[in-house]
C-alpha positions, 0 to 999 in steps of 0.5 A: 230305351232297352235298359229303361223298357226293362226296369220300367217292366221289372218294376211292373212285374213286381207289383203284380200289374197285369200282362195289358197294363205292360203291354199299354204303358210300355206301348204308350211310353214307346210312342212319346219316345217316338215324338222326342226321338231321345231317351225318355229319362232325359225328358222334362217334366214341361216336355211330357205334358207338351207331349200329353197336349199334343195328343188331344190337341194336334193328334186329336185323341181323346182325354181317356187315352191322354190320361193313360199315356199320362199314367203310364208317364206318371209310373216312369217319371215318379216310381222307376225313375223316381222323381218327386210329384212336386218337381215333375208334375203331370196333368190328369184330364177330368173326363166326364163319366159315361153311362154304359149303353146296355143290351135289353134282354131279347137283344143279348139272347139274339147275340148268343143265337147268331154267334155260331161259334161254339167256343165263341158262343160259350165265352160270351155265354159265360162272360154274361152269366159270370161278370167275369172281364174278358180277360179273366174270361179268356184266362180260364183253365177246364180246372177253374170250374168247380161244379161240386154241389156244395161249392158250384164257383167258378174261380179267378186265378188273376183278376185285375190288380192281381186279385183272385176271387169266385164268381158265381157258377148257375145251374143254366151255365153248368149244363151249357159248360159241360156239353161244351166240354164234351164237344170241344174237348179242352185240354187246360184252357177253356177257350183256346185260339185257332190252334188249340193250346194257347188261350183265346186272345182278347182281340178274338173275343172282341171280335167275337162280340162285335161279329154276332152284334152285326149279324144281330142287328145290334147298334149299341155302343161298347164291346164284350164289356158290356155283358158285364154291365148287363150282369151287374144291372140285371142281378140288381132288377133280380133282387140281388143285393149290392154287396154281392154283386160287388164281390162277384165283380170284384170292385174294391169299392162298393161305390163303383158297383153303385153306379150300376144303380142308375141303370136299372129298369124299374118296370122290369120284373123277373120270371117268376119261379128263376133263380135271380143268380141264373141269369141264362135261365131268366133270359131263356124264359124271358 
């Protein structure tokens, strides 16, 4: 399995697929190995979709992790060991697409009241006013923040499948990010673990989010991701067109940032006098 783990992730590295994706297909081909309790490269290709059948027959797990266990089946078999898709097929589950549960605007300013935080605070602050994903959000350098007039863009070194891009960096959360960096005082990463030198992990950024729901007497479903569905959905209530909002996320596909128009409130109408690409400041008036 060694040798195998270290051409699976050579292979990884060299297509530029982010450190999580490693972590969960190696993770996820660990697990059938536990199963069979062999070398996975001596596995059939019945034995991997028995395996991806077990999953949500017996151990009852969902079709989404099935299908990213077949994934990461799919980049061992046919990429690094170089089967053909003919002679080593494996089966994808069609799972249905849901929509997002989003926070209402009172509700995402009474989760940034209730996360005392500071640095916590500041990364749910700036995931919201962004749309940055939580791991772009925790991978921030002080450096990536450009508050030049004429640029005023915050930059993405390594977005998801290696892309870096801009996103947009409001007046609102220029001030908010500067009395931050005066108080905390961060040397390269902008959030940083309990220590101080390395960068906030995405589990504590989770936990962050889910701690100030509890305390905000929020039930919606999802996780920090979801103040990236609100900033999407309110940036097209604001008027913003869909083709910027797809170059702020970062879609490849305008398709997917469509999807978002199916979310919007047609009786909301924002403040009037905010700037529609400051969301902070909308809420604050709100």
């Amino acid at each position: 399995m060694t040798e195998l783990r270290q051409r699976m992730l050579n292979a990884m590295v060299q297509r530029g697929f982010a450190p999580r994706t490693q972590e969960s297909y190696v993770r996820a081909i660990r697990r059938m190995a536990k199963f069979y309790r062999r070398d996975p490269a001596q596995y059939t290709a019945q034995e991997v979709q028995a395996y991806l059948l077990n999953m949500v027959k017996d151990e009852k797990l969902s079709y989404s992790s099935m299908n990213q266990a077949a994934c990461a089946a799919q980049f061992l078999f046919q990429t690094v060991l170089g089967h053909g898709r003919e002679q080593f097929h494996i089966p994808f589950a069609k799972v249905p697409a849901k929509q997002p549960e989003l926070l209402a605007r009172g509700e995402i300013a009474r989760l940034l009241t209730v996360c005392l935080h500071p640095a916590k605070r500041m990364l749910l602050q700036t995931v919201y006013a962004t749309g940055l994903r939580v791991s772009e959000a925790c991978a921030l350098k002080v450096r990536d923040i450009d508050s030049a007039h004429d640029r005023m863009c915050i930059r993405v070194e390594c977005g998801k499948g290696g892309k870096g891009r801009h996103s947009i960096l409001s007046q609102t959360l220029l001030e908010l990010l500067r009395a931050y960096v005066r108080h905390a005082k961060p040397s390269v990463w902008l959030f940083t673990d309990s220590s101080g030198t390395k960068p906030m992990d995405i589990c504590m950024a989770q936990r962050a989010y889910y701690g100030a729901c509890i305390r905000g007497a929020i039930t919606k479903t999802g996780g920090i991701h979801t103040l990236r569905h609100c900033f999407a959905t309110h940036l097209l209530e604001g008027g913003v067109d869909l083709f910027t909002i797809q170059k702020l996320l970062g879609h490849s596909h305008i398709a997917t940032t469509g999807r978002y128009l199916h979310l919007i409130s047609p009786q909301f109408r924002p403040p009037q006098g905010t700037y529609p690409l400051d969301l902070l400041a909308g809420l604050y008036l709100h």
